[in-house]
C-alpha positions as a Markdown table, in Angstrom:
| # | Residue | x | y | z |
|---|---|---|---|---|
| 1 | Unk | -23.9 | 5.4 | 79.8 |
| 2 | Unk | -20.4 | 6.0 | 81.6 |
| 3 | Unk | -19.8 | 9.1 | 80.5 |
| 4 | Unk | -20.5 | 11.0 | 83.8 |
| 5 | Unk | -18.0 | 8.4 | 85.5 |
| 6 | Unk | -15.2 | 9.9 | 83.3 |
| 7 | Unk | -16.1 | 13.2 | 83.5 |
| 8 | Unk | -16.9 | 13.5 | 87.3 |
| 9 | Unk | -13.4 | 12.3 | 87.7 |
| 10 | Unk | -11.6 | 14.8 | 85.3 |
| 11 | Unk | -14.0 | 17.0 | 84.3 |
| 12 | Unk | -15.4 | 17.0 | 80.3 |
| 13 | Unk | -13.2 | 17.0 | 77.3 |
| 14 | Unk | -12.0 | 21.1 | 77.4 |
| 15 | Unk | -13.8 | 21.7 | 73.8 |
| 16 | Unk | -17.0 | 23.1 | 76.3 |
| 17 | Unk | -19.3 | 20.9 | 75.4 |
| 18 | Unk | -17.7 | 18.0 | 73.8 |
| 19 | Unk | -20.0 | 15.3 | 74.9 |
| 20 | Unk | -19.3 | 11.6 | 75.2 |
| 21 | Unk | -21.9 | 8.7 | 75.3 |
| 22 | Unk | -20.8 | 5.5 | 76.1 |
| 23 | Unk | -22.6 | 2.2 | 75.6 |
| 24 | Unk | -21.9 | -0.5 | 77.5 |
| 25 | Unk | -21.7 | -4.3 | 75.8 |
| 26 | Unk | -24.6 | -4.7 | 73.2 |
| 27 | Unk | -25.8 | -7.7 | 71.2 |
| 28 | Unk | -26.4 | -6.9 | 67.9 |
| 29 | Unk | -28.2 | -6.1 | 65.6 |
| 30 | Unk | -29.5 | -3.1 | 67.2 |
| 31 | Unk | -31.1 | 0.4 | 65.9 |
| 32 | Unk | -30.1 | 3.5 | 67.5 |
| 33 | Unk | -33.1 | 6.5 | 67.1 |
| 34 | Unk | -32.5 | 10.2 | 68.2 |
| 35 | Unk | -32.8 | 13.6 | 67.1 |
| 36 | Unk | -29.1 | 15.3 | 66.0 |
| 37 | Unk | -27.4 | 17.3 | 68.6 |
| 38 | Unk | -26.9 | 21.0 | 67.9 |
| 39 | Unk | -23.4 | 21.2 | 67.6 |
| 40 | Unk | -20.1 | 21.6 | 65.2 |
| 41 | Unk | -19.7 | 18.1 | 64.7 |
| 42 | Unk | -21.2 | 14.5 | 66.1 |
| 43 | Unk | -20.8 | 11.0 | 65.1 |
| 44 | Unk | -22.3 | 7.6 | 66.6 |
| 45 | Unk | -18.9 | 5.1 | 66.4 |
| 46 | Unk | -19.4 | 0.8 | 66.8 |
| 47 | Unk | -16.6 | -0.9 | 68.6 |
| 48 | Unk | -16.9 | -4.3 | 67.5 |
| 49 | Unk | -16.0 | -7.3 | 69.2 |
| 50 | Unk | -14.8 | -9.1 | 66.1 |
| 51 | Unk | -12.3 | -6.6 | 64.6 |
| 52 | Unk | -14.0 | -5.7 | 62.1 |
| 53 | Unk | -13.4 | -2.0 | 63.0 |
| 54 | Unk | -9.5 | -2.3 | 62.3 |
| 55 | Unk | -10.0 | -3.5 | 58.7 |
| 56 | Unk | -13.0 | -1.6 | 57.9 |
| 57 | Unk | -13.8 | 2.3 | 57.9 |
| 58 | Unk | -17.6 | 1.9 | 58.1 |
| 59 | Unk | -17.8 | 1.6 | 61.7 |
| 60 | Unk | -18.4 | 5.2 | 62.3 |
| 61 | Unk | -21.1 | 7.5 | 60.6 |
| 62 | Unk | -20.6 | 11.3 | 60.9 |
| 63 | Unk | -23.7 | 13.8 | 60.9 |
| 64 | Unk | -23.2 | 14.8 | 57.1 |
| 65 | Unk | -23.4 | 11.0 | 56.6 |
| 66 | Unk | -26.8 | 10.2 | 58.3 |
| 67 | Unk | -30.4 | 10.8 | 56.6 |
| 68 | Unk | -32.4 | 12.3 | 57.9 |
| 69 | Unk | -36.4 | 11.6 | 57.7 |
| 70 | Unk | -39.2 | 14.1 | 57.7 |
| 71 | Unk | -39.4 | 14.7 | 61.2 |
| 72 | Unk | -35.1 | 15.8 | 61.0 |
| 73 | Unk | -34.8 | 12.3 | 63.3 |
| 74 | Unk | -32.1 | 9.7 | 62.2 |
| 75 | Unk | -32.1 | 6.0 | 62.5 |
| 76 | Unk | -28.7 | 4.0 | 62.5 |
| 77 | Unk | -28.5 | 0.2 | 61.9 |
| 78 | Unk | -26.2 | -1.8 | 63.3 |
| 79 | Unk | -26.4 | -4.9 | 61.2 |
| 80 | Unk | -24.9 | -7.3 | 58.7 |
| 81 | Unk | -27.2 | -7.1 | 56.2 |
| 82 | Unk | -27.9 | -3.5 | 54.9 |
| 83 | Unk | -31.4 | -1.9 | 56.0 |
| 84 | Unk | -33.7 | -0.7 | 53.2 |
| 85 | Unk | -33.6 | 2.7 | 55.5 |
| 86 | Unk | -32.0 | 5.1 | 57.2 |
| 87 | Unk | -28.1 | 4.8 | 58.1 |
| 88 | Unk | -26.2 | 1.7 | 58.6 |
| 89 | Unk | -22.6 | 0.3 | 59.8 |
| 90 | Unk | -21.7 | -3.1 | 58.5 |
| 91 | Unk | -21.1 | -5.4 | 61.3 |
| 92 | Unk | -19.9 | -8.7 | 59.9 |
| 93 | Unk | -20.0 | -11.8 | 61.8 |
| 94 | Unk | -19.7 | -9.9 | 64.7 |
| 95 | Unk | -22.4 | -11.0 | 67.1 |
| 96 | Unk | -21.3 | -7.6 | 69.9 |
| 97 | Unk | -20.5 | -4.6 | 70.2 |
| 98 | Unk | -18.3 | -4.1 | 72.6 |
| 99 | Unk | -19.4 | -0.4 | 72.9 |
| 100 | Unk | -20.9 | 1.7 | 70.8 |
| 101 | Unk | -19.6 | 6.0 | 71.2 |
| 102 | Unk | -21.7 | 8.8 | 70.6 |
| 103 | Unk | -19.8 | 12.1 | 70.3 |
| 104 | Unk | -21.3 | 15.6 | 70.2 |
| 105 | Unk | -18.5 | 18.2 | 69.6 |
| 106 | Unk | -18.7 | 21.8 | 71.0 |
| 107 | Unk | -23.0 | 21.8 | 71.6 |
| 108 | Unk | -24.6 | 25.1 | 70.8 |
| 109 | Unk | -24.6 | 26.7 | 74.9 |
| 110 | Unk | -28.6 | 26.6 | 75.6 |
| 111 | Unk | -29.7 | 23.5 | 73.3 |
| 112 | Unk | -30.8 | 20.5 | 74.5 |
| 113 | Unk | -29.5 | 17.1 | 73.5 |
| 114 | Unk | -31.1 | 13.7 | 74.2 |
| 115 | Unk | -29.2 | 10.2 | 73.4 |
| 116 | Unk | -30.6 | 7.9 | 71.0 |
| 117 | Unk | -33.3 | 5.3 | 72.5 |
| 118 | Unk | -31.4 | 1.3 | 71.7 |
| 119 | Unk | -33.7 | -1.1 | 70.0 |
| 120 | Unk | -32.9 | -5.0 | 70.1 |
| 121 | Unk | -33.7 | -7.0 | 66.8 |
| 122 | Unk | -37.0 | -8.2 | 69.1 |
| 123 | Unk | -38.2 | -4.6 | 69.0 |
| 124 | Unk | -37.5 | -4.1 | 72.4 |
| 125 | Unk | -36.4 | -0.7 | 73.2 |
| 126 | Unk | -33.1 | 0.8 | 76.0 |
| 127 | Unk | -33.2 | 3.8 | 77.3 |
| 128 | Unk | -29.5 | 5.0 | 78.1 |
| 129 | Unk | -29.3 | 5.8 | 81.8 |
| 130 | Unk | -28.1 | 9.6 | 81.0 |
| 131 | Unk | -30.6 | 10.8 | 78.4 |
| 132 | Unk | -30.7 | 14.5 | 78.2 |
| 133 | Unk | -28.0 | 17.4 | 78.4 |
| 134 | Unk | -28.3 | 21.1 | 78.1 |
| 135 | Unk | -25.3 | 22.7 | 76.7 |
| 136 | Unk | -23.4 | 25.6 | 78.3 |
| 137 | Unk | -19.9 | 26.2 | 80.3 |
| 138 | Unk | -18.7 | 23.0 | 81.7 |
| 139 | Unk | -21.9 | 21.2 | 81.1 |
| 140 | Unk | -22.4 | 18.0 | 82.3 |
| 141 | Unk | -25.6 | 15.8 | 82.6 |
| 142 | Unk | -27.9 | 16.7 | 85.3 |
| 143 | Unk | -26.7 | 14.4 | 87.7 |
| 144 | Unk | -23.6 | 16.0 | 88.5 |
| 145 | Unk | -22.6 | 19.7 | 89.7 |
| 146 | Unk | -21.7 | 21.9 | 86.5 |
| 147 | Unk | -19.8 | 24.5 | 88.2 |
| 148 | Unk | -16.2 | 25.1 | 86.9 |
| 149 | Unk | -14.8 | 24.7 | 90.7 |
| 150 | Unk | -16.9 | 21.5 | 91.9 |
| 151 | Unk | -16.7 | 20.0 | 88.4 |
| 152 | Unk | -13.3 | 19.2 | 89.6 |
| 153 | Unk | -14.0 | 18.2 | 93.0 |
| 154 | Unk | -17.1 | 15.7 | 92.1 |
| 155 | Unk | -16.1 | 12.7 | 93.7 |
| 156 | Unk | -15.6 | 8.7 | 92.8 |
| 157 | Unk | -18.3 | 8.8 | 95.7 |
| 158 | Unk | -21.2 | 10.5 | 94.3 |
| 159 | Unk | -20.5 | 7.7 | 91.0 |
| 160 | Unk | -20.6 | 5.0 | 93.7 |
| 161 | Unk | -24.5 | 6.1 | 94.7 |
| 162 | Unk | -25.4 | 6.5 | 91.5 |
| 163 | Unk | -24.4 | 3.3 | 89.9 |
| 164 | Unk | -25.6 | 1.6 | 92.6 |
| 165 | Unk | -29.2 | 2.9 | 92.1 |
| 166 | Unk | -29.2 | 6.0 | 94.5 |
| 167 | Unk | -29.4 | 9.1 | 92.7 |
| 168 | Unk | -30.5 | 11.0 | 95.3 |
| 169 | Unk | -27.7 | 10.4 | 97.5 |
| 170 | Unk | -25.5 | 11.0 | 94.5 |
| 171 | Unk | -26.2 | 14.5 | 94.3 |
| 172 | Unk | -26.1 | 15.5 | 98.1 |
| 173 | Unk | -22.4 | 13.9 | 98.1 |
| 174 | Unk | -21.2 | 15.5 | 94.6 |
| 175 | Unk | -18.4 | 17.3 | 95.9 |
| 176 | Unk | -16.9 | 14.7 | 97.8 |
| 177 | Unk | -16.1 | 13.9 | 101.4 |
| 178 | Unk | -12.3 | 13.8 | 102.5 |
| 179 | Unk | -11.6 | 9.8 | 101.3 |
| 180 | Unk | -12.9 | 10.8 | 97.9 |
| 181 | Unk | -10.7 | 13.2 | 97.5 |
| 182 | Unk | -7.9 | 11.5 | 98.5 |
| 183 | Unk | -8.8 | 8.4 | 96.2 |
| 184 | Unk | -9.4 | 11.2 | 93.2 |
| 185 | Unk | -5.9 | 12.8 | 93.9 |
| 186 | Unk | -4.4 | 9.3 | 94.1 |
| 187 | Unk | -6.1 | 8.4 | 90.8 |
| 188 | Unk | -5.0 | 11.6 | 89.1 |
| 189 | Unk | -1.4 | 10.5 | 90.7 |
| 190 | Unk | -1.5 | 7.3 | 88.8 |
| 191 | Unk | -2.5 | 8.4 | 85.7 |
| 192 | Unk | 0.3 | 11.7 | 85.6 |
| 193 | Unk | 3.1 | 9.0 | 86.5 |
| 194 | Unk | 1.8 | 6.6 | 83.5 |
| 195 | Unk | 1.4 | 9.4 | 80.9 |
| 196 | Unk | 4.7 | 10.9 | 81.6 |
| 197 | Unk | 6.5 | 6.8 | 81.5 |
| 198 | Unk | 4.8 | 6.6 | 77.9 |
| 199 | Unk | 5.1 | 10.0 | 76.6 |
| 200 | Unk | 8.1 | 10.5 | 77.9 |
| 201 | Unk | 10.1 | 6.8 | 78.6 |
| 202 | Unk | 8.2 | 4.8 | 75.7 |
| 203 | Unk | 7.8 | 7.5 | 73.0 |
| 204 | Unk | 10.9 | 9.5 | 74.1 |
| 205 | Unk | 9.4 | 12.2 | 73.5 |
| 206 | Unk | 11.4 | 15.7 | 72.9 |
| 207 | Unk | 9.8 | 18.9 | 74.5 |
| 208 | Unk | 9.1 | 21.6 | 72.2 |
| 209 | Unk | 10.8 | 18.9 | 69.6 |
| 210 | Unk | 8.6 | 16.3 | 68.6 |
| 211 | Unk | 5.2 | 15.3 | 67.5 |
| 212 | Unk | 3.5 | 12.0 | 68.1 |
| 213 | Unk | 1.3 | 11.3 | 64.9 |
| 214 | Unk | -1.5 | 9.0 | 65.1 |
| 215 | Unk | -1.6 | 5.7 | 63.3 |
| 216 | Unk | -3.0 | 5.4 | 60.2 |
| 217 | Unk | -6.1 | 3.7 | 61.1 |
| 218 | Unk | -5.6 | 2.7 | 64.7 |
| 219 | Unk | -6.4 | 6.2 | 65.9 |
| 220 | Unk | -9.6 | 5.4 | 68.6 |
| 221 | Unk | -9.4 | 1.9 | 68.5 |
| 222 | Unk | -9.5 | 1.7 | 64.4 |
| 223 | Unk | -10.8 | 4.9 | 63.4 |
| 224 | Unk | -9.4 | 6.7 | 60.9 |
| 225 | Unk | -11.6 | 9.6 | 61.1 |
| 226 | Unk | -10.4 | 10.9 | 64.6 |
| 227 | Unk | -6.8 | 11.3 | 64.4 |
| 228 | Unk | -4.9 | 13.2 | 68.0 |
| 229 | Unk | -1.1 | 14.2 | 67.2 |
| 230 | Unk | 0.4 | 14.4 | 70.6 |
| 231 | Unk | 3.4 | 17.0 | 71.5 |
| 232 | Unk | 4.7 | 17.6 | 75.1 |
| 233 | Unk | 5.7 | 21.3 | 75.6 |
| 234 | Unk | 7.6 | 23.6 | 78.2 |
| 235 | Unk | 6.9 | 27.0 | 78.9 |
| 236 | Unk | 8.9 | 27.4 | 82.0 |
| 237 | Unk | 11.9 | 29.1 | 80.3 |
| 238 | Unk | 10.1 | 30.8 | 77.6 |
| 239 | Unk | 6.6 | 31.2 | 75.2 |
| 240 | Unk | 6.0 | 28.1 | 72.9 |
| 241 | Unk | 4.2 | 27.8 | 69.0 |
| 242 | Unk | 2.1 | 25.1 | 68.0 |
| 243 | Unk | 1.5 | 25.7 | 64.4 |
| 244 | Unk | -1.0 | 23.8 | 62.2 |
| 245 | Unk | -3.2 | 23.8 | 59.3 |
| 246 | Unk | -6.6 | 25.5 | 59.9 |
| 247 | Unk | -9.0 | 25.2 | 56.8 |
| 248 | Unk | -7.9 | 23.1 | 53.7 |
| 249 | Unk | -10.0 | 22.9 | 50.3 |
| 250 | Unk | -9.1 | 21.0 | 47.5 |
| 251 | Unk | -11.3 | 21.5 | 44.3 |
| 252 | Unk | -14.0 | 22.6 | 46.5 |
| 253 | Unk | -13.9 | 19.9 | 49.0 |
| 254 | Unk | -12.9 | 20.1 | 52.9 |
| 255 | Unk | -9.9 | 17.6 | 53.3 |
| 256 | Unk | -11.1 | 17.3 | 56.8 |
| 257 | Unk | -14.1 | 18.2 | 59.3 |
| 258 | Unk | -12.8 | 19.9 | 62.7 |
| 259 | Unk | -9.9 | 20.7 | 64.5 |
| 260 | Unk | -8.7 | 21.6 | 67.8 |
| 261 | Unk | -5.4 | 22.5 | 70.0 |
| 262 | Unk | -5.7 | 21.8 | 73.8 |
| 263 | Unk | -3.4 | 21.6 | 76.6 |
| 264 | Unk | -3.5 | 19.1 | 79.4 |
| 265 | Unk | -1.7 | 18.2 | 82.6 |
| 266 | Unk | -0.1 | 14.7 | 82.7 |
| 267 | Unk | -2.8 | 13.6 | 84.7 |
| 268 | Unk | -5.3 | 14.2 | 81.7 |
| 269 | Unk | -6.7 | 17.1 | 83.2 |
| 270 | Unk | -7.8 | 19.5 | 80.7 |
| 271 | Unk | -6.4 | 23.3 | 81.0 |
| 272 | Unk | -9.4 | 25.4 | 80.6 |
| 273 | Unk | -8.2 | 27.8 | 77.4 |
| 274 | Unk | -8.4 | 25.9 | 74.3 |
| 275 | Unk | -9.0 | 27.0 | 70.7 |
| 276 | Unk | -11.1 | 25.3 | 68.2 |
| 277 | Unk | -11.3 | 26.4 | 63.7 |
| 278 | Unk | -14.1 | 28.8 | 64.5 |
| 279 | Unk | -11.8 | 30.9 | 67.6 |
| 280 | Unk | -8.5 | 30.3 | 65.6 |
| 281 | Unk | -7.1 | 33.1 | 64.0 |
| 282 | Unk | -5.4 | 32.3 | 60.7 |
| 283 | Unk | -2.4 | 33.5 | 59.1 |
| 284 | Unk | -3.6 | 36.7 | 57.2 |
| 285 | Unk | -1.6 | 35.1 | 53.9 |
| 286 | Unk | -3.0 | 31.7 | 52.9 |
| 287 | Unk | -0.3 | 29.6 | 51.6 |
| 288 | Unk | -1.9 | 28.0 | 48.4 |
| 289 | Unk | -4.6 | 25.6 | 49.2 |
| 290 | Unk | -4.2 | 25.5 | 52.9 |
| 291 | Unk | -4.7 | 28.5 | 55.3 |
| 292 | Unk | -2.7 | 28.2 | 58.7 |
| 293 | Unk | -2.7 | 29.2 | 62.1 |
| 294 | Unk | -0.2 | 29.7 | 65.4 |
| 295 | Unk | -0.8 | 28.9 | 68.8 |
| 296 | Unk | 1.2 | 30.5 | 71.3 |
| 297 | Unk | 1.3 | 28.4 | 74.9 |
| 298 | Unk | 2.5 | 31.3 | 77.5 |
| 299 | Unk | 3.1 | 31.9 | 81.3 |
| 300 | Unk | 2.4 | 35.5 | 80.5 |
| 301 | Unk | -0.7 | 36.3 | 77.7 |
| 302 | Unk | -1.1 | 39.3 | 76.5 |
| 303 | Unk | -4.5 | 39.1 | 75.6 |
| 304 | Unk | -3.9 | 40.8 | 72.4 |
| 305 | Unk | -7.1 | 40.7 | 70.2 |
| 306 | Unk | -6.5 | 38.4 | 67.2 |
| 307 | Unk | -3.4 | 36.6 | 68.9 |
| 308 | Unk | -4.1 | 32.2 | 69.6 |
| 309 | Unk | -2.9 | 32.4 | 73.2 |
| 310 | Unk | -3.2 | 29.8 | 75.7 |
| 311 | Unk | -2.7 | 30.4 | 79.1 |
| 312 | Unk | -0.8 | 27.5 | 80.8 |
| 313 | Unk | 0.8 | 29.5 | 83.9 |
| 314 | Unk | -1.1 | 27.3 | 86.1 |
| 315 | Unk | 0.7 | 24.3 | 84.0 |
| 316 | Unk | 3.7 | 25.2 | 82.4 |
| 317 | Unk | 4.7 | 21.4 | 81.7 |
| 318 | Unk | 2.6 | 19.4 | 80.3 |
| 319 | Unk | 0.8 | 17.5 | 76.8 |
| 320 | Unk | -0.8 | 19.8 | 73.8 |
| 321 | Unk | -3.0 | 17.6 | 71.8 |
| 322 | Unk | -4.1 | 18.8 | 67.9 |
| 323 | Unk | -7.3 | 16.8 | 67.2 |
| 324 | Unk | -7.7 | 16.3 | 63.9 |
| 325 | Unk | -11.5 | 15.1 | 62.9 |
| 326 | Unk | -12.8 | 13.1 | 59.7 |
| 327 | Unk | -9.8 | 13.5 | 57.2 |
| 328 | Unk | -10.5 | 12.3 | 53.4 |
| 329 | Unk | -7.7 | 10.0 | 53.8 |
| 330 | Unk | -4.2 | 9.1 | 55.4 |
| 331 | Unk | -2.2 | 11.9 | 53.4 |
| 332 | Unk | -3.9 | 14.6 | 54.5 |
| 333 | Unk | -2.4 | 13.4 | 58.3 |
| 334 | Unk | 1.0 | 13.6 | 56.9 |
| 335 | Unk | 0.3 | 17.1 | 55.3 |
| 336 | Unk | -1.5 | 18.7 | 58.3 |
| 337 | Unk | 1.1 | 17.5 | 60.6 |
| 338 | Unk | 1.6 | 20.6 | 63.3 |
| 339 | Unk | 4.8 | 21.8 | 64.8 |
| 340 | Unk | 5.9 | 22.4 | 68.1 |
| 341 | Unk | 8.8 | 25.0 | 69.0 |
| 342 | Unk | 10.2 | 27.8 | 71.2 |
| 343 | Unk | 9.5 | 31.1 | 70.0 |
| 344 | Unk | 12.9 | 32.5 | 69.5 |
């Protein structure tokens, strides 16, 4: 598992406790066994090293999708050839999977949360190398500091010692000596110069103006089911709306799972506000079928209860990302596209 890599360096995804849990290359067939996270949304995603994931949308099983046994445990096959039990993604003629993702969206602060065990098609069972997680602000695994200040201050170092087999010199370095935080800073360096050449160079971009939408069925690698539309705003001359859809029912049915608006610097850096469907605020009117909401990104929040504010004085320049999760299809992208302006 990766995951602590990535989030050592900049900190976790800003929904809390939006877990990550990266496999590294794995022969299949496999079977993944765990016990669900508590949380608003998780799925279990195979990258596979045929393709298959760009043609086919089975690659990724959502929580409402698993079954569950007596015990409330699931088992996920990774296969060709369909199980008689349990949950399964069709992997072709591939013979790897060149990762396979386990997400856990915004964990219930307090529970626990252990990755699934691996089982090869010999019966032979792999234990991830970060196993268990307990969910509260800025959580990370065990191995690295969870305070807000020293998340961002863990260093490449403290990685180093632990992927090397040296744990316990991993956690006496965590914060980082001087040449890890110069390597960090010159990481976060590269990364803000090559998201600003694409956003801003390769996409073109407008401020305030446009909105990147995700490609049918490429989002992630091939997924359809986690779409990100990508705007860049400005708040240095003035407050700036994000407006998007919230909640959307047609004949009963959510047209998608979970949403999200987060600011970022261009170094990927996560601000810290961020506002998920259960904090948004809605418009008080539904318009038909779809009820709405209005993020405002300011230098200067009021704090007014009931008003979406996001405080990005720290960062008034930088990338707001709408996360759209586990749409019904590619329409409802094209419907729940949000807007990006200045508030006149």
């Amino acid at each position: 598992c990766v995951d602590y890599v990535t989030t050592a360096m900049i900190g976790p995804f800003p929904e809390l406790n939006d877990f990550n849990a990266i496999t590294a290359m794995v022969r299949l067939p496999v079977v993944l066994k765990g016990v669900p996270p508590e949380c608003r949304y998780w799925s279990i995603q195979a990258f596979l090293s045929g393709g298959k994931e760009i043609v086919s949308g089975n690659q990724i099983v959502c929580d409402k999708e698993f079954s569950l046994d007596e015990d409330g445990k699931y088992t996920l096959t990774i296969s060709a050839t369909k199980p008689s039990s349990g949950s399964w993604i069709d992997s072709g003629d591939a013979v790897m999977a060149k990762m396979i993702v386990i997400r856990a969206f915004c964990c219930n602060p307090g529970s626990g949360w252990r990755t699934p065990d691996l089982y090869a098609k010999d019966g032979s069972m792999t234990k991830m190398s970060e196993t268990e997680r307990i969910a509260g602000p800025c959580a990370l695994s065990r191995t690295v500091s969870s305070g807000p200040v020293t998340r961002l201050k863990t260093s490449l170092l403290a990685n180093a010692f632990f992927l090397l087999g040296f744990p316990q010199y991993a956690r006496a370095v965590v914060t980082g000596g001087l040449g890890a935080v110069l390597m960090r800073r010159m990481a976060l360096r590269k990364v803000d110069k090559k998201m600003r050449g694409l956003l801003l160079g390769v996409r073109k971009l407008k401020p305030n103006v446009d909105v990147s939408m995700p490609a049918a069925r490429a989002s992630l690698g091939g997924s359809a089911k986690h779409s990100y539309f990508t705007m860049i705003y400005d708040a240095r001359e003035g407050d700036v709306v994000v407006s998007g859809v919230l909640k959307w029912k047609k004949d009963g049915k959510d047209m998608f799972r979970y949403t999200s608006v987060t600011c970022y610097e261009f170094n990927a850096l996560p601000l810290p506000s961020y506002f998920d469907d259960r904090s948004l605020t809605g418009h008080a009117v539904p318009q038909g079928d779809k009820e709405k909401y209005d993020v405002v990104l300011t230098t200067k929040p009021t704090r007014k209860k009931g008003l979406n504010e996001i405080d990005v004085s720290q960062y008034p320049f930088g990338v707001v990302v709408v996360r759209l999760v586990y749409p019904v299809d590619d329409n409802v992208l094209d419907v729940c596209k949000p807007e990006i302006s200045m508030v006149v």
